[in-house]
FIKOLZA-1660 file (N, C-alpha, C; in steps of 0.1 Angstrom, whole numbers, plus 5000, padded with zeros to 4 digits):
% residues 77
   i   px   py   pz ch aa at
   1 3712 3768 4311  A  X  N
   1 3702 3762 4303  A  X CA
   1 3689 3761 4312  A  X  C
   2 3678 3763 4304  A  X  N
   2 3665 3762 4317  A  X CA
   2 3656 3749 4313  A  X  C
   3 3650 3746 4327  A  X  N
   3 3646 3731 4322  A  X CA
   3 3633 3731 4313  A  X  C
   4 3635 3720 4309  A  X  N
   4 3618 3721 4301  A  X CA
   4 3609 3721 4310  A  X  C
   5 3595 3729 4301  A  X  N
   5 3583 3734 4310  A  X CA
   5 3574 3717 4308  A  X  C
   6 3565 3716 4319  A  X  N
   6 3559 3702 4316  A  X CA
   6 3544 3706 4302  A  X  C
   7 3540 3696 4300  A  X  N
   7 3529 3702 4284  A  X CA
   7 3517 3697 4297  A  X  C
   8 3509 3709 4296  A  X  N
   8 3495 3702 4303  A  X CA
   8 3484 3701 4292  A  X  C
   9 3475 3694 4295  A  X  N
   9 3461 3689 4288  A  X CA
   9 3455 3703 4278  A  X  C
  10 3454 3701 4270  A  X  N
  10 3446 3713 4267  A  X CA
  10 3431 3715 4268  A  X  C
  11 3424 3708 4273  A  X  N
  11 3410 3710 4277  A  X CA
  11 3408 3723 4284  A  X  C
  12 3397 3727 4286  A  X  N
  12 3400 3744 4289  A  X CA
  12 3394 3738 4309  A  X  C
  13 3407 3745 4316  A  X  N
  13 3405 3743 4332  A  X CA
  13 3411 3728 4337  A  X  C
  14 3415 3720 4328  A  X  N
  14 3426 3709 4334  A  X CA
  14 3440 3712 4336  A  X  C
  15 3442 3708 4347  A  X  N
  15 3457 3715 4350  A  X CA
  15 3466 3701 4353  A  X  C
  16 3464 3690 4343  A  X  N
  16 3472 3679 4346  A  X CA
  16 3479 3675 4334  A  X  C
  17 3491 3674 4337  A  X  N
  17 3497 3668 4322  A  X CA
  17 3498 3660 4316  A  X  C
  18 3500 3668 4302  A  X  N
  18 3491 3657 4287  A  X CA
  18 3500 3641 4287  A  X  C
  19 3496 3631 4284  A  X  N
  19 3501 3624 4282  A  X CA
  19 3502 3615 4265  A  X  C
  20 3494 3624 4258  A  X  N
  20 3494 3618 4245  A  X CA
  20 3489 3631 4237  A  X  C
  21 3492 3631 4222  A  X  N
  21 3491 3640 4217  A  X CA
  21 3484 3633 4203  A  X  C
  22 3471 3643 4200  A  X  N
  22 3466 3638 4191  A  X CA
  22 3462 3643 4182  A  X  C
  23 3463 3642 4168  A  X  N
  23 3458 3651 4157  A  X CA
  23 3449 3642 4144  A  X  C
  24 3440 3650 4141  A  X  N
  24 3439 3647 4128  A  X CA
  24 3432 3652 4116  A  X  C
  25 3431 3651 4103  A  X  N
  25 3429 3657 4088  A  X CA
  25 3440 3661 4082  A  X  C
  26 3440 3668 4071  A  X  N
  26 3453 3670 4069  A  X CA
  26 3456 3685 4061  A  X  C
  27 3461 3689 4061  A  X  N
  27 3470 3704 4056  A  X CA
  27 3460 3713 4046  A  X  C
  28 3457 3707 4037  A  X  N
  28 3451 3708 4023  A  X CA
  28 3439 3710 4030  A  X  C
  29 3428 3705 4040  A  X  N
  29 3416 3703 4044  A  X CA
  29 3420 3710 4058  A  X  C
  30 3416 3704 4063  A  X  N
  30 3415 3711 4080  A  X CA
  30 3427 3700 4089  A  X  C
  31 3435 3709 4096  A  X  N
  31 3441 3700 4106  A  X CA
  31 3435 3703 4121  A  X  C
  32 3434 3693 4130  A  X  N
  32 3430 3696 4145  A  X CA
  32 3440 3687 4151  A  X  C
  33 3449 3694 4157  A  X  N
  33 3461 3691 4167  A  X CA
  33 3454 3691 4183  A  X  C
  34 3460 3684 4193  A  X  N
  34 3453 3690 4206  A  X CA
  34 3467 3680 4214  A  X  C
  35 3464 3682 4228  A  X  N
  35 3471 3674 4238  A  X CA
  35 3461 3670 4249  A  X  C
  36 3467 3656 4252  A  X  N
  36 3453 3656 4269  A  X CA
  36 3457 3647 4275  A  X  C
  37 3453 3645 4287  A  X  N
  37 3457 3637 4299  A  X CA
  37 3447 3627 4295  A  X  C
  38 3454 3616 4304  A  X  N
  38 3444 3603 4305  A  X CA
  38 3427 3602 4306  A  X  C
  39 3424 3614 4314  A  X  N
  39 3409 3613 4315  A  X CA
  39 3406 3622 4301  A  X  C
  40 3410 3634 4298  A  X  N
  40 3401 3641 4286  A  X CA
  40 3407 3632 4270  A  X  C
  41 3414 3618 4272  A  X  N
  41 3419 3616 4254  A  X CA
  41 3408 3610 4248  A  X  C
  42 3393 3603 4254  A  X  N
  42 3385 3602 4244  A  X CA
  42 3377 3614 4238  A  X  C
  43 3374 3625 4247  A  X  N
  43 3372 3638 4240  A  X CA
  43 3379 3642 4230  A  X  C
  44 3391 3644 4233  A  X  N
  44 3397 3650 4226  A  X CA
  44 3401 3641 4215  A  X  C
  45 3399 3629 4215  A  X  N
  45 3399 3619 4202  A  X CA
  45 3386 3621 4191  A  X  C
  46 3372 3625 4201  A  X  N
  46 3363 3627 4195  A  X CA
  46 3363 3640 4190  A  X  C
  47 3369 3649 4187  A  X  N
  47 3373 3660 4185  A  X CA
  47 3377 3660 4173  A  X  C
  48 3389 3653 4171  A  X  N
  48 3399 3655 4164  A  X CA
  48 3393 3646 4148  A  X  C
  49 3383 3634 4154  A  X  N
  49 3380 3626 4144  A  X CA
  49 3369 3635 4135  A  X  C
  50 3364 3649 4139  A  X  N
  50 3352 3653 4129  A  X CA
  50 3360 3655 4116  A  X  C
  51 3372 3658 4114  A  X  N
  51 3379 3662 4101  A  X CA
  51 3388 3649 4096  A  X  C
  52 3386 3641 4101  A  X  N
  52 3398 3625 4100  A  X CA
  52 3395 3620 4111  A  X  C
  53 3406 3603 4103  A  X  N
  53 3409 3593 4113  A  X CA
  53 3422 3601 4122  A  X  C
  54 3421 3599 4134  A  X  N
  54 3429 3603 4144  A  X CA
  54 3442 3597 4151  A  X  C
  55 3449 3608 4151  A  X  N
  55 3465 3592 4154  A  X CA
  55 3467 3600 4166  A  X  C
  56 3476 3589 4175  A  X  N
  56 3479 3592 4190  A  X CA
  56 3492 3593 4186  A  X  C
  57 3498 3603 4198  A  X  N
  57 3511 3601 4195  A  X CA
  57 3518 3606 4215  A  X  C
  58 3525 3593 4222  A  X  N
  58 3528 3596 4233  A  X CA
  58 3537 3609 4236  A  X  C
  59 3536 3617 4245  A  X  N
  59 3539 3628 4248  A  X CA
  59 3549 3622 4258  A  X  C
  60 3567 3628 4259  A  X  N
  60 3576 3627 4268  A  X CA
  60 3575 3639 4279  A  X  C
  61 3572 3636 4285  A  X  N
  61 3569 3647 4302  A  X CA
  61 3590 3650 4307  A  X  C
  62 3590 3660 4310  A  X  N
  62 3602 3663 4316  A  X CA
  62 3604 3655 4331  A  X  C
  63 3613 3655 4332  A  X  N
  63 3613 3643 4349  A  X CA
  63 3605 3651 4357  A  X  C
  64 3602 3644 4368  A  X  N
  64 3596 3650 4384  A  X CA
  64 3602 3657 4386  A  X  C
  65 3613 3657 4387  A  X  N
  65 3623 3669 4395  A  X CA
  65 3621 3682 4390  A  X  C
  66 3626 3682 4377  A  X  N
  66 3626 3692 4368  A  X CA
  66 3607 3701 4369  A  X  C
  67 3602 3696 4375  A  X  N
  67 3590 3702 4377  A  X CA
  67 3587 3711 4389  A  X  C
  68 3597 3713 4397  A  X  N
  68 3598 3725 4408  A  X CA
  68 3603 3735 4400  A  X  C
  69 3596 3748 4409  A  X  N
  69 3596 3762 4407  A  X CA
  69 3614 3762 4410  A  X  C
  70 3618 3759 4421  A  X  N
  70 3632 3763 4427  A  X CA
  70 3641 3748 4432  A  X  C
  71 3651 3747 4431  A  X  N
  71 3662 3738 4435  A  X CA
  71 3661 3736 4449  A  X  C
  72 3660 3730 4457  A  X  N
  72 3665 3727 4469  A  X CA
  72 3672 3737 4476  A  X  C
  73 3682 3738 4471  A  X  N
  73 3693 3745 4478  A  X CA
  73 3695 3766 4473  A  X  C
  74 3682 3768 4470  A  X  N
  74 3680 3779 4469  A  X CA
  74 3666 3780 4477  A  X  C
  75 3664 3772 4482  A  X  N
  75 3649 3777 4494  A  X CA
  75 3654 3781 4504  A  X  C
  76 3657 3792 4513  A  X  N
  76 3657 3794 4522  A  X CA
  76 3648 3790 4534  A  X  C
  77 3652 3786 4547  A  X  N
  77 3642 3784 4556  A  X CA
  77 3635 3798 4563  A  X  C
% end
């Protein structure tokens, strides 16, 4: 089984992960989905509100651990 990937921010050139996930309008009209870290969620709040009211929705991050390339015990010295 492979572990989950972490979700990063989708602002273009942030490489920090999203912590909340935000969308809004709806199906019939226009939808705007996006993700972002703590510094880009009023942008991307202001974004999302040109087509609707906007809902947050928290983003679960995969553990710390699970965020290495390799296990411990496959690094060679």
């Amino acid at each position: 089984m492979t572990a989950p990937l972490p979700i990063y921010c989708s602002r273009n050139g942030c490489a920090v992960p999203a912590t909340v996930e935000i969308e809004a309008g709806t199906v019939d009209t226009e939808l705007r989905r996006a993700v972002a870290c703590d510094r880009h969620r009023s942008a991307v709040r202001r974004w999302a509100a040109r087509v609707g009211h906007p809902t947050s929705t928290p983003i679960d991050q995969p553990m710390v651990g699970q965020l290495t390339l390799f296990s411990v015990t496959e690094v060679e010295p």
